[in-house]
MOPAC internal coordinates of N, CA, C and O (Angstrom, degrees):
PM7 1SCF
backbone

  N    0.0000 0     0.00 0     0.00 0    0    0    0
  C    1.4352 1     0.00 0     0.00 0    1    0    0
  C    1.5339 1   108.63 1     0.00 0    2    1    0
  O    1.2310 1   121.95 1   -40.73 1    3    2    1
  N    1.7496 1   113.88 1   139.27 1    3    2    1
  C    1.5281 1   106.54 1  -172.78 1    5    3    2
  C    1.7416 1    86.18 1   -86.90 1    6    5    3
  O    1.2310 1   132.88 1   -23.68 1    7    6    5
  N    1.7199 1    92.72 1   156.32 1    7    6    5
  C    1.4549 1   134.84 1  -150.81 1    9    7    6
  C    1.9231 1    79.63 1  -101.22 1   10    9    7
  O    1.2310 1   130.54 1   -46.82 1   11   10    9
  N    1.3987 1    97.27 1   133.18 1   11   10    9
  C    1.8526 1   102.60 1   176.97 1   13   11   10
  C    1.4600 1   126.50 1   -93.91 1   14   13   11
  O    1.2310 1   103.53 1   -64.37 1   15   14   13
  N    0.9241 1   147.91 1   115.63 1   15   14   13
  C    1.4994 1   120.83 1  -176.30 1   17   15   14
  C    1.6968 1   114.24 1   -59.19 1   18   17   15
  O    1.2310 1   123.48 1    -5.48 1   19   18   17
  N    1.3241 1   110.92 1   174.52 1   19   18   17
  C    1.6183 1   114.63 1  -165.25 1   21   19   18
  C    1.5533 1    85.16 1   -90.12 1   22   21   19
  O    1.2310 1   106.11 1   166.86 1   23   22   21
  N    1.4196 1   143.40 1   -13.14 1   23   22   21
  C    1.7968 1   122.03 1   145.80 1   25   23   22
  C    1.1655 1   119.25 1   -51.13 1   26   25   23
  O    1.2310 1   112.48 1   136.56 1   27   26   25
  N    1.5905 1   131.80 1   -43.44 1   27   26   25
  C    1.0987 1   112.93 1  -154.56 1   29   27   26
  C    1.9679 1   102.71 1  -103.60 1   30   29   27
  O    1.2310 1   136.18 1   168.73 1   31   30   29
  N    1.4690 1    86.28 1   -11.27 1   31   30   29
  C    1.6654 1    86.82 1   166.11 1   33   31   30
  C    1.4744 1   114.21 1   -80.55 1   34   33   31
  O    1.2310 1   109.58 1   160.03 1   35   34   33
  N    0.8735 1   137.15 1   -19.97 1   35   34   33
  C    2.0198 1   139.86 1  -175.64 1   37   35   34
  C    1.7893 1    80.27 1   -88.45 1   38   37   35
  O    1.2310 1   113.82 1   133.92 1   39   38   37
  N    0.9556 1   129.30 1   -46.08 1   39   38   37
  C    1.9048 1   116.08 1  -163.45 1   41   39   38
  C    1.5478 1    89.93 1   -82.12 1   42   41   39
  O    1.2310 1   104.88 1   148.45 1   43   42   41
  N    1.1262 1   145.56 1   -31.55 1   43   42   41
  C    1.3510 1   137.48 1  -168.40 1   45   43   42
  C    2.1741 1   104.13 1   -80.47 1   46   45   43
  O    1.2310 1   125.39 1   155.79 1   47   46   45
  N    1.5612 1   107.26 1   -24.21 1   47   46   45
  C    1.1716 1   121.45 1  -168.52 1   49   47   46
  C    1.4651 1   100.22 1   -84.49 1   50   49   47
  O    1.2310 1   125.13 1   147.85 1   51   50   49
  N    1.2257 1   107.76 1   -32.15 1   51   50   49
  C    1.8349 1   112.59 1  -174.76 1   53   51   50
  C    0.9320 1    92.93 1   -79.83 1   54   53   51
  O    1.2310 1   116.68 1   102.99 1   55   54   53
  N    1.2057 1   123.91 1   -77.01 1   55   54   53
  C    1.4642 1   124.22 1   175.31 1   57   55   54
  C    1.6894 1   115.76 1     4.93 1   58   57   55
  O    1.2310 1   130.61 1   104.84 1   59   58   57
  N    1.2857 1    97.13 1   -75.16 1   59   58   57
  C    1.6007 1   128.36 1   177.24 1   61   59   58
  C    1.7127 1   108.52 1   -49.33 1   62   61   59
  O    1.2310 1   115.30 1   123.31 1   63   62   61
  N    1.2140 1   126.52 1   -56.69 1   63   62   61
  C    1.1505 1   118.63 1   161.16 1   65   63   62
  C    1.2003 1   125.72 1   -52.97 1   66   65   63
  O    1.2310 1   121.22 1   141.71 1   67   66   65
  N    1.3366 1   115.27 1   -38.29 1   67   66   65
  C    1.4017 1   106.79 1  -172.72 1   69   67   66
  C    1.0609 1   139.60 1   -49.98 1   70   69   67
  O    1.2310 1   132.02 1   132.20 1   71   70   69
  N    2.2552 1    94.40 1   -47.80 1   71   70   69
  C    1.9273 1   126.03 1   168.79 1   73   71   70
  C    1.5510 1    98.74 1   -71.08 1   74   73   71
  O    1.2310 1   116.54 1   164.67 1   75   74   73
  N    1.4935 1   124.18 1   -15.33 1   75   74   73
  C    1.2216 1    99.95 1   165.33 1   77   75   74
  C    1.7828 1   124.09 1   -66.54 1   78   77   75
  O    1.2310 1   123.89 1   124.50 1   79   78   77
  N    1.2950 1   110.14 1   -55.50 1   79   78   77
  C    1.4375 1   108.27 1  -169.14 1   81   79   78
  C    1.5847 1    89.71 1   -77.63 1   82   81   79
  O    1.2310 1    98.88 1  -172.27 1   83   82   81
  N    0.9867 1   155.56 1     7.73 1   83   82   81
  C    1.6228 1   154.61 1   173.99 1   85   83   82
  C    1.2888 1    91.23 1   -79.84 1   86   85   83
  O    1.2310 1   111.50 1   119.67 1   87   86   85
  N    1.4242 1   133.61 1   -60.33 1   87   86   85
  C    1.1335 1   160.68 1  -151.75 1   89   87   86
  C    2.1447 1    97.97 1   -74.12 1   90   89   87
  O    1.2310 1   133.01 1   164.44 1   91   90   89
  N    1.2585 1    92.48 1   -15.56 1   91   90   89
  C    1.7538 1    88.17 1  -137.79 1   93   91   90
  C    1.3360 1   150.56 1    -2.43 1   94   93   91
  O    1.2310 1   130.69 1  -103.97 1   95   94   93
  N    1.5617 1    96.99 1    76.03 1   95   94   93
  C    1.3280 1   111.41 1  -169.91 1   97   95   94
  C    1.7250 1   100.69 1  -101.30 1   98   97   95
  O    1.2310 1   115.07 1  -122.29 1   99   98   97
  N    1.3888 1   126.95 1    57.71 1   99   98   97
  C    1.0591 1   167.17 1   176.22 1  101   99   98
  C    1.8569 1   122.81 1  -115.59 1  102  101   99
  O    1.2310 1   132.91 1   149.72 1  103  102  101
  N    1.4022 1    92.67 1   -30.28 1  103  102  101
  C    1.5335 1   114.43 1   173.57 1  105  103  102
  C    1.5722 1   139.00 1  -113.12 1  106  105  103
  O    1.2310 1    91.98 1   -61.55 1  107  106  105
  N    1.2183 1   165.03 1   118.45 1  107  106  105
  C    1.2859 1   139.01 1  -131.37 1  109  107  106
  C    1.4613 1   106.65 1   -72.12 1  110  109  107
  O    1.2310 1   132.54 1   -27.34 1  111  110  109
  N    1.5639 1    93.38 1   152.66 1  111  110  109
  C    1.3432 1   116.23 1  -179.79 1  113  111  110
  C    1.7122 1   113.63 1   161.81 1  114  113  111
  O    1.2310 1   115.80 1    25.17 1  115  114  113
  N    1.3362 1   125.58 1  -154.83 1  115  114  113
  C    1.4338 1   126.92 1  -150.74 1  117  115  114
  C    1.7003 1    90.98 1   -94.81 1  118  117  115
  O    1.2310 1   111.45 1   155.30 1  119  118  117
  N    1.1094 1   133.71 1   -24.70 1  119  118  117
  C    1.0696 1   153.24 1  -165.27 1  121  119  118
  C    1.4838 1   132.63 1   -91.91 1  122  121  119
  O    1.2310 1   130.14 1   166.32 1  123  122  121
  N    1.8067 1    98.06 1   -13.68 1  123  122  121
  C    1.5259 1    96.39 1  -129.86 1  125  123  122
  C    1.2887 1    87.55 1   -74.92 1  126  125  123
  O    1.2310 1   122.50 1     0.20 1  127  126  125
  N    1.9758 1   112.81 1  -179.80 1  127  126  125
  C    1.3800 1   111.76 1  -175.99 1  129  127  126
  C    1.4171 1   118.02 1    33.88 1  130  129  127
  O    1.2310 1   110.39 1  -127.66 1  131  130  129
  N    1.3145 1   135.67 1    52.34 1  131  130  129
  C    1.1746 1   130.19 1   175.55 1  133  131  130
  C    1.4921 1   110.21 1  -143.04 1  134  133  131
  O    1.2310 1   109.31 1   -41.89 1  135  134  133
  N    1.1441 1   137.65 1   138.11 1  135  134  133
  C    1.7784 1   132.73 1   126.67 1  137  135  134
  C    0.5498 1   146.79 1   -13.79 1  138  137  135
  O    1.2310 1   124.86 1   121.14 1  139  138  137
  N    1.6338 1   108.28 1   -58.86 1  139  138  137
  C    1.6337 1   136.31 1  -159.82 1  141  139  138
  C    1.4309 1   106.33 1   -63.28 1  142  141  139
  O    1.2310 1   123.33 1   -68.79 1  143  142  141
  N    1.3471 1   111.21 1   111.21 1  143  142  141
  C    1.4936 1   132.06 1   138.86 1  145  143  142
  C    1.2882 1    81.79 1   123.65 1  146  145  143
  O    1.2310 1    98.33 1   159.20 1  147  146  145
  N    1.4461 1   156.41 1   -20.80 1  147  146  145
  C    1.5008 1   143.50 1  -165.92 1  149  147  146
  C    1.1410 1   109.29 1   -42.49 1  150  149  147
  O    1.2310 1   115.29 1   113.02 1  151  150  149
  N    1.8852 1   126.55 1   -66.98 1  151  150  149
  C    1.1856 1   119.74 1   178.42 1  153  151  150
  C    1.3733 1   130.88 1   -50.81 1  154  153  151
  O    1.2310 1   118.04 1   156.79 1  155  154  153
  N    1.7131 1   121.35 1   -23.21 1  155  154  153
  C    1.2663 1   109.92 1   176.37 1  157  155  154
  C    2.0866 1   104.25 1   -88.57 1  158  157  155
  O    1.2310 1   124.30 1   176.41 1  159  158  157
  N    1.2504 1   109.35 1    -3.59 1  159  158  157
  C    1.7208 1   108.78 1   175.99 1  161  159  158
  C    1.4245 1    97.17 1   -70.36 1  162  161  159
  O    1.2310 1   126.17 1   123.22 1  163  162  161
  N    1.4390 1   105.74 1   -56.78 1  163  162  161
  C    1.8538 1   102.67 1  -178.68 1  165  163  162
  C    1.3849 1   111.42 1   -46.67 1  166  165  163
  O    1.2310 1   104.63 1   103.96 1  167  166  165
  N    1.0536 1   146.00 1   -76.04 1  167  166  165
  C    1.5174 1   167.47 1    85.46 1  169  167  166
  C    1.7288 1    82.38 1    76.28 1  170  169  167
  O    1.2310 1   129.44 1    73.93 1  171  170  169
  N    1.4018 1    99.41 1  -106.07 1  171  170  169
  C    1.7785 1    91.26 1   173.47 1  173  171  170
  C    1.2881 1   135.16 1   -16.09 1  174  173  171
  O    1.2310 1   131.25 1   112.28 1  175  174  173
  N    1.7789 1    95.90 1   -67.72 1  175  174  173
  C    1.9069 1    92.44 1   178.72 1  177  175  174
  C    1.2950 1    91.33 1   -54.89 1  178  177  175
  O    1.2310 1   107.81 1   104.63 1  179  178  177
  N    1.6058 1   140.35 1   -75.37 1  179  178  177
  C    1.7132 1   116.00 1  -164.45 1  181  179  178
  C    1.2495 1   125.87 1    -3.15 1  182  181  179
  O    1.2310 1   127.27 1   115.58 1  183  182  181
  N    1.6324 1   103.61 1   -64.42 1  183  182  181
  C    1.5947 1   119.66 1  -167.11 1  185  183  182
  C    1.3487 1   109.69 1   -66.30 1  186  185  183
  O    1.2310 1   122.09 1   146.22 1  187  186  185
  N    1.5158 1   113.60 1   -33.78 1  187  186  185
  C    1.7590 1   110.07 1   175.04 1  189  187  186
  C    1.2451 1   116.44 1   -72.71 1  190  189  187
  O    1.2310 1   120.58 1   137.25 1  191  190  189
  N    0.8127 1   116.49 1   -42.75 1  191  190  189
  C    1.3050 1   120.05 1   171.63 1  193  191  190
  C    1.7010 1   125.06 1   -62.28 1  194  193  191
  O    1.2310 1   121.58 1   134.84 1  195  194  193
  N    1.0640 1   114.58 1   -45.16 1  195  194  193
  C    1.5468 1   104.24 1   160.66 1  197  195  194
  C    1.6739 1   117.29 1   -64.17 1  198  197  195
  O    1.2310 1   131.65 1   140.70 1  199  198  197
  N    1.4698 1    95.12 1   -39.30 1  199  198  197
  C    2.0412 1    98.48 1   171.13 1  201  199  198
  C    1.2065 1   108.29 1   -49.53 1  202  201  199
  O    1.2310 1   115.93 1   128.36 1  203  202  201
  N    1.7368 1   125.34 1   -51.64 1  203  202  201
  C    1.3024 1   116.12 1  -160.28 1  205  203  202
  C    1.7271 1   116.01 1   -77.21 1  206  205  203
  O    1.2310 1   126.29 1   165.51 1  207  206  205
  N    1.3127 1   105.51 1   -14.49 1  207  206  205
  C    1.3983 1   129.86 1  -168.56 1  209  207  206
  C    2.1769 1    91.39 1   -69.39 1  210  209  207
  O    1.2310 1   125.85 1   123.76 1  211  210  209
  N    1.4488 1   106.36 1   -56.24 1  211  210  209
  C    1.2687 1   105.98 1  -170.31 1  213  211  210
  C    1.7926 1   117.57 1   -83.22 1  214  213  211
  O    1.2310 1   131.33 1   171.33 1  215  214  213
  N    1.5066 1    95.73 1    -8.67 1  215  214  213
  C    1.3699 1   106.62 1   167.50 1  217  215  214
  C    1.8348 1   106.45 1   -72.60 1  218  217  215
  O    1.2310 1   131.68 1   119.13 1  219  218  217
  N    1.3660 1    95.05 1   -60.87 1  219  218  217
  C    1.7984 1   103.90 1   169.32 1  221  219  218
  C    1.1039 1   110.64 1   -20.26 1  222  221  219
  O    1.2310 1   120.77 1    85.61 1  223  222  221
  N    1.5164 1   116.13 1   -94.39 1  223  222  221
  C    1.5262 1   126.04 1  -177.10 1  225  223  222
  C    1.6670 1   126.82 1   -36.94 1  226  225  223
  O    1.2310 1   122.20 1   158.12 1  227  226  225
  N    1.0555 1   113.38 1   -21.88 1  227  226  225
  C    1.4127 1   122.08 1   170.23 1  229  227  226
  C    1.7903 1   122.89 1   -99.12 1  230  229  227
  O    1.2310 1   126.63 1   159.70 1  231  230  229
  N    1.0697 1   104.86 1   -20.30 1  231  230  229
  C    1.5854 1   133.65 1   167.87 1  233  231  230
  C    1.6875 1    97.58 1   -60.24 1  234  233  231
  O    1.2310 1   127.70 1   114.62 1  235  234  233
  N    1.7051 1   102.78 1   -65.38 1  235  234  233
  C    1.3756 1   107.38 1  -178.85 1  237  235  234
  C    1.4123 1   115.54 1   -52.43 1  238  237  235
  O    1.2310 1   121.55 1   132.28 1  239  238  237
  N    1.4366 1   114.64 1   -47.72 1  239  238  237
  C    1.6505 1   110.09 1  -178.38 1  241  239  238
  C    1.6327 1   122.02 1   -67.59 1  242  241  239
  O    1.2310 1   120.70 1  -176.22 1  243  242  241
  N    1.3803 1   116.27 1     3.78 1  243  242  241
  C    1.1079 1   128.66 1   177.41 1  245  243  242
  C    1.4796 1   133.32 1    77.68 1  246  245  243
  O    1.2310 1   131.04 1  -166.64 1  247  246  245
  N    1.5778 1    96.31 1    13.36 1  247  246  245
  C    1.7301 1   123.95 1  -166.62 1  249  247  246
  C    1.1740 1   108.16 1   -67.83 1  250  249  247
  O    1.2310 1   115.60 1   -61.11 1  251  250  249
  N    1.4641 1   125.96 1   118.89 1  251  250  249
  C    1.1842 1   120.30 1   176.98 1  253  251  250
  C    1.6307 1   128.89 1   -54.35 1  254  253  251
  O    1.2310 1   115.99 1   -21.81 1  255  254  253
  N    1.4369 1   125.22 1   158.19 1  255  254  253
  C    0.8010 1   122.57 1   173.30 1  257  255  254
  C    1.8191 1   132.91 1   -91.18 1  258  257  255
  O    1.2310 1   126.73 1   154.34 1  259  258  257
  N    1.1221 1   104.66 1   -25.66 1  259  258  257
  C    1.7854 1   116.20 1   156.46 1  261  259  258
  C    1.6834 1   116.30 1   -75.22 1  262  261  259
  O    1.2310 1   120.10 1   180.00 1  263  262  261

């Protein structure tokens, strides 16, 4: 595994805080005070979001879907 520098580990850590209180799993719930699973929630939206992006563009050209 490549080795990170302590820049890109403090920006990967903010990062992490950030989707936490975005997330607010700071407040009760199934989650609360926890990590667990954030990176794979981000991870998803990623993937939808590029899906919906290539759904878009073809949506626009009027291409059917069957």
């Amino acid at each position: 595994m490549k080795e990170i520098s302590l820049a890109e580990n403090a920006a990967r850590v903010q990062t992490m805080n950030e989707l936490y209180e975005l997330d607010e799993r700071d407040k009760p719930g199934p989650h609360q005070n926890t990590f667990t699973g954030l990176g794979v929630e981000i991870a998803t939206y990623r993937k939808f979001a590029h899906d919906m992006a290539i759904y878009k563009k073809w949506n626009d050209k009027n291409y059917p879907l069957s």
